[in-house]
N, C-alpha and C positions, 0 to 999 in steps of 0.2 A: 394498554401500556401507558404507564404517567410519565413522561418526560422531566430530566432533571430540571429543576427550577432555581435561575440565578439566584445567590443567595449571601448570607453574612454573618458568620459566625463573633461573636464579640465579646471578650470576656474581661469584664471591669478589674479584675483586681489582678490579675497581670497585665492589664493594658495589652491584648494581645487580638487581633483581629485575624480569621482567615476565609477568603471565598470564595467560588466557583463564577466569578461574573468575568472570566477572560475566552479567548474562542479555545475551544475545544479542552479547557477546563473539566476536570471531573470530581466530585465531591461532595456525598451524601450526608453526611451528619459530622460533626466534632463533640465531641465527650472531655470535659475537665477533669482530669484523675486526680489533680492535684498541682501547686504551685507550680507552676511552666513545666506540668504535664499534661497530654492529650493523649486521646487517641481518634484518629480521622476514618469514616466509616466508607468505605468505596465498595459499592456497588452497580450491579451491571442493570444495561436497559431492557432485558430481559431475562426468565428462563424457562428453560433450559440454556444455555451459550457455550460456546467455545469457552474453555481460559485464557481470556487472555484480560486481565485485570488495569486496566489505563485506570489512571490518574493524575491529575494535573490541578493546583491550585494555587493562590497568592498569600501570603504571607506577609502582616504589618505588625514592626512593633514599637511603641517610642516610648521612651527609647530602646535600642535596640537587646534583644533578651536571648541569654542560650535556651535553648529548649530541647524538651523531649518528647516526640510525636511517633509513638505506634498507629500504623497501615492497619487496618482492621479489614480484609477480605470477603469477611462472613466466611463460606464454605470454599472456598476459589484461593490458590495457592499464589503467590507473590511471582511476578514473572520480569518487571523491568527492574533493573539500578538506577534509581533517582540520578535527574541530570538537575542542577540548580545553576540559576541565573539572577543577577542583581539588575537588570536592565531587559532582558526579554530578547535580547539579540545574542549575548556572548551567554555560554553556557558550559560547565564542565558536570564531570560525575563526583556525585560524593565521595570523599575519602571513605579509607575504611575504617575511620576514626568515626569519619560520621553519619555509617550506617552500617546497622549487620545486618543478617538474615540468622537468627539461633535455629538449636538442633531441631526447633520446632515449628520451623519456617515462620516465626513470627518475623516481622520485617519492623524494624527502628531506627530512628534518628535520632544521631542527637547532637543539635545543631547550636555551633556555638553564636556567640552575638556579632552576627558580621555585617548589619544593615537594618533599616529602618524598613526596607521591603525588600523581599525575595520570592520567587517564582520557581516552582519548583513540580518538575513532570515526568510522567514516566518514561518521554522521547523529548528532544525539544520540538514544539510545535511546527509544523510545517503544512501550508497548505496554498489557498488563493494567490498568496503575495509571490511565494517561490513559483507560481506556475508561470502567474501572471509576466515575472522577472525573467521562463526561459522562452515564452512565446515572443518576448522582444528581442534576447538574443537570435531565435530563430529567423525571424524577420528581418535584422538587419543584415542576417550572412545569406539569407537565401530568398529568389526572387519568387512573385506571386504565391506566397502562402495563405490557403484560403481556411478562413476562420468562420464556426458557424456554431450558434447557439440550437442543439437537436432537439430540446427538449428541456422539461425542469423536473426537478426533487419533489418530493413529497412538500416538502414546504416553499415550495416555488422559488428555490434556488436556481439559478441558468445549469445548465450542464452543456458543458464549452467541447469540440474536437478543433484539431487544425490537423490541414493535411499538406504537403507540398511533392514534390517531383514528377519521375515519370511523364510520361506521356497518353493518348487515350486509349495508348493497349495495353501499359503498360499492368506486371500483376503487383497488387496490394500488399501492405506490411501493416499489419495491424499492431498499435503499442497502445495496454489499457492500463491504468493504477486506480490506488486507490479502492479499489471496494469495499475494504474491513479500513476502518476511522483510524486504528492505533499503527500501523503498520506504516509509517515512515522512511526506516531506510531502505526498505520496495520502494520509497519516493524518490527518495535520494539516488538508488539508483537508476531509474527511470529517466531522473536530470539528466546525471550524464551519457545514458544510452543514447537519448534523443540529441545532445549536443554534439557526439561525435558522430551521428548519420548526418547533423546539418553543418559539420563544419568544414575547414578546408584542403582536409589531406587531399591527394589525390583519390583515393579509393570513395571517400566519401562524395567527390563530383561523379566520378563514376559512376556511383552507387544511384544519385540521385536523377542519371538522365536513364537510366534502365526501373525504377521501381517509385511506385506511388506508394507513400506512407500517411498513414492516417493515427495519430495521438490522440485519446482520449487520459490527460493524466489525470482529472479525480471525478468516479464518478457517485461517488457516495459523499457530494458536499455536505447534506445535512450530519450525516454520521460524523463526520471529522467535525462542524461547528459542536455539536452537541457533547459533545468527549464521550460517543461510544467505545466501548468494547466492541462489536462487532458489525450491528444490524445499520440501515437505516433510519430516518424519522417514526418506521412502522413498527420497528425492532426488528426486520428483515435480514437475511443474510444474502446480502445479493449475488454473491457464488452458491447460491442455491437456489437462485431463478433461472438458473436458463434451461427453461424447459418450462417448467408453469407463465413463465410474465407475467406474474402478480403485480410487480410494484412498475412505477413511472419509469424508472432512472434504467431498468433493463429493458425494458420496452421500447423506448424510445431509443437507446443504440441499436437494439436489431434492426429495428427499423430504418436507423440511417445508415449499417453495412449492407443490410438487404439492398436499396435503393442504390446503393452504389456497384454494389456485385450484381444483383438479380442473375436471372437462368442464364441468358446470356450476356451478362457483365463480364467485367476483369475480373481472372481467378486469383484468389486469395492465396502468398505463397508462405507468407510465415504469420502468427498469431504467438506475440507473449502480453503474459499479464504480470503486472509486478506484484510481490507481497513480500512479507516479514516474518519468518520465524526464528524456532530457538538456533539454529545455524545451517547454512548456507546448503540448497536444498533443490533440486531442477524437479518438478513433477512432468510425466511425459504420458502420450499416450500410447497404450500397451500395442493398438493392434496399428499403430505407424508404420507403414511399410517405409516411409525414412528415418524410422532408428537403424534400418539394417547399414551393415556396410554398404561406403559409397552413398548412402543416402546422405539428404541436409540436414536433417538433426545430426546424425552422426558425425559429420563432417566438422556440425557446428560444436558439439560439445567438444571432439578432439582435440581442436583449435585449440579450445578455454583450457583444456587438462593439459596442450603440451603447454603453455603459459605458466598455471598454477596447478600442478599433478597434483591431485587425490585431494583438491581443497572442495570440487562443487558435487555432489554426490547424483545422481540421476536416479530417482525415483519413476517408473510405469506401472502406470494403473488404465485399467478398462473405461473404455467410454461411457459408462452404465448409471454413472449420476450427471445433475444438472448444475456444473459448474461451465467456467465462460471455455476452458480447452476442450473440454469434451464437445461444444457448440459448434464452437470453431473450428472443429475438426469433421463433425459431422453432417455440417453444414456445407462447408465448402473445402472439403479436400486438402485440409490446412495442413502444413507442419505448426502445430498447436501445444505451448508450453507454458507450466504458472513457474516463473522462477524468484524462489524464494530468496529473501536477503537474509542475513542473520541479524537478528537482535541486537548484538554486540560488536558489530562488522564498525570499524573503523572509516569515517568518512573514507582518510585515503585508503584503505584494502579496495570499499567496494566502487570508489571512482574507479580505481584498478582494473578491478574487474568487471566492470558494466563497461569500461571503455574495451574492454579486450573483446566482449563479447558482441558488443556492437560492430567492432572489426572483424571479426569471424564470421558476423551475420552476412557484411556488405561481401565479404569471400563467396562465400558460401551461395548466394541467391545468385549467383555465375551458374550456378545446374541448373539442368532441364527440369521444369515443374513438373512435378510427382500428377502419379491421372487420379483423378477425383475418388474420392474413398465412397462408397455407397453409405447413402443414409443409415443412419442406426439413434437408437432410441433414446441420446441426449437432445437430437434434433427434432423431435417429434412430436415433442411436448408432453412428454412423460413425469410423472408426479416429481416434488421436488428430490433432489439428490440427497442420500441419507447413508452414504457412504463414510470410510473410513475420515478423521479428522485433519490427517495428512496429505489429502485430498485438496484440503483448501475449501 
């Protein structure tokens, strides 16, 4: 696999520059079709892949020039709405002035002269800085939180957890993000999950002297610097390691939930892992005996549906590939769930609801811990998962 190479597209007679040298930028080739026309070529770090087509790049022009810039996909169909930004902080989505998608899903801009540089992505960027910015909030609202570098990336990037509460019987909450690069507001909402278990309602003190919570929010650094599509620095999809541990970055967490649970550790009582799809999506596991009534999942999604009825849809599927709930669940008796954000979910919808669900969770972990599910063949290390794509 070749790795995208920073890069700088330049074209003299419109004075127009554009290039993939920002973090998690993505951008293979530019084409001059003609005077303050392009087309920008985006492709992924491997294939076979998932569709999910990320793209992110800068934009310079002096002075400043309208333009017309077609997404070029190759065979992979257009999935985000460009968000544009003049400074890399503040960001909105393009009007519909200045972007379609035609009847043949080709994808266009056409961007009038609003600056001398712009930035423009298929999410706005999110990663190290926003992490880095909730482990401070955490840290100033809650005491001894212990921070520990488990491990590194393929390209020897740290891969960071923090955990806080509980006590030394207490049972485990496992919260992971991050594993596919473009899936952001799974980040987003992750913030705020993790913000409302560490903050100051009463339920969240509560919360925190009955259960040890352990955050891992990115564990695919490389993939997110690099502006994958999916894999990491190997073109891996790390929701299809758990079961082979091929790559560093899955390895080294099992490693450090193993060391914390072992045979006779704390039992593990809930496991989510954040991600992003086309809308708002719970995957669950089929043979859960707390999906049933009275169980904690059950409990836990009722909560979220009497909040927001018929917004989060619950999806169960069989433990039979190697992604991180299937692990989770077969590893240690988990109530094990990938909860999808949508694509288009609205900062506030999904604060909304990652804080509701965070509130349900802290309800909810009041029940008796479910008795250990026997081993089955995500835990066993069974070849990688090649299951359905809705999967995760």
């Amino acid at each position: 696999m070749a790795l995208q190479q920073p890069q700088q597209w330049c074209f003299a007679d419109d004075g127009v520059c554009f290039d993939n040298q920002l973090p998690a930028a993505r951008l293979n080739g530019v084409e001059r079709l003609g005077p303050d026309h392009y087309r920008l070529l985006i492709r992924p770090e491997i294939e076979p892949i998932n569709p999910s087509p990320w793209y992110g790049f800068r934009l310079r022009s002096e002075p400043p020039r309208a333009l017309q810039i077609e997404l070029d996909y190759g065979s992979f169909e257009h999935r985000y709405w460009p968000k544009l930004s003049l400074d890399g902080e503040r960001w909105r989505l393009l009007s519909q002035q200045e972007f379609e998608l035609d009847d043949r899903g080709e994808a266009r801009m056409q961007l009038p002269a609003l600056a001398s540089e712009l930035q423009i992505y298929a999410q706005p960027p999110l990663g190290e800085a926003e992490f880095d910015a909730l482990l401070g909030r955490v840290q100033s609202r809650v005491a001894d939180v212990q921070v520990e570098i488990f491990g590194q990336s393929v390209q020897g990037r740290p891969l960071r957890l923090f955990e806080f509460g509980g006590t030394a019987d207490s049972p485990w909450v496992i919260v992971l993000g991050r594993q596919h690069p473009p899936e952001n507001t799974g980040s987003q909402a992750l913030l705020s999950f993790v913000d409302t278990l560490t903050g100051d309602s009463p339920q969240a003190h509560d919360y925190r002297r009955r259960v040890r919570t352990l955050v891992v929010p990115m564990l695919n650094p490389d993939g997110v610097a690099l502006g994958h599509w999916r894999g990491n620095a190997h073109g891996r999809d790390l929701n299809r390691d758990w079961g082979p541990f091929e790559q560093p970055e899955t390895r080294a967490l099992r490693d450090a939930l193993l060391a914390r649970t072992g045979p006779d550790g704390r039992p593990v009582l809930f496991a989510i892992d954040f991600h992003s799809t086309w809308s708002d999506v719970l995957y669950s596991v089929e043979e859960d005996p707390s999906r049933q009534p009275g169980g904690l999942l059950r409990g836990w999604i009722e909560a979220m549906d009497a909040r927001f009825p018929g917004r989060i849809e619950e999806q169960a599927f069989a433990a039979a590939t190697s992604v991180f709930k299937n692990w989770a669940y077969c590893q240690f008796g988990a109530t094990a769930v990938t909860y999808e954000v949508g694509d288009d979910t609205t900062a506030e919808q999904l604060d909304d609801v990652a804080r509701t669900a965070a509130f349900a969770l802290m309800a909810v972990s009041e029940r008796p811990l479910p008795e250990r599910a026997p081993a089955c063949a995500a835990a066993s290390g069974a070849g990688p998962g090649t299951g359905p794509a809705q999967s995760r």
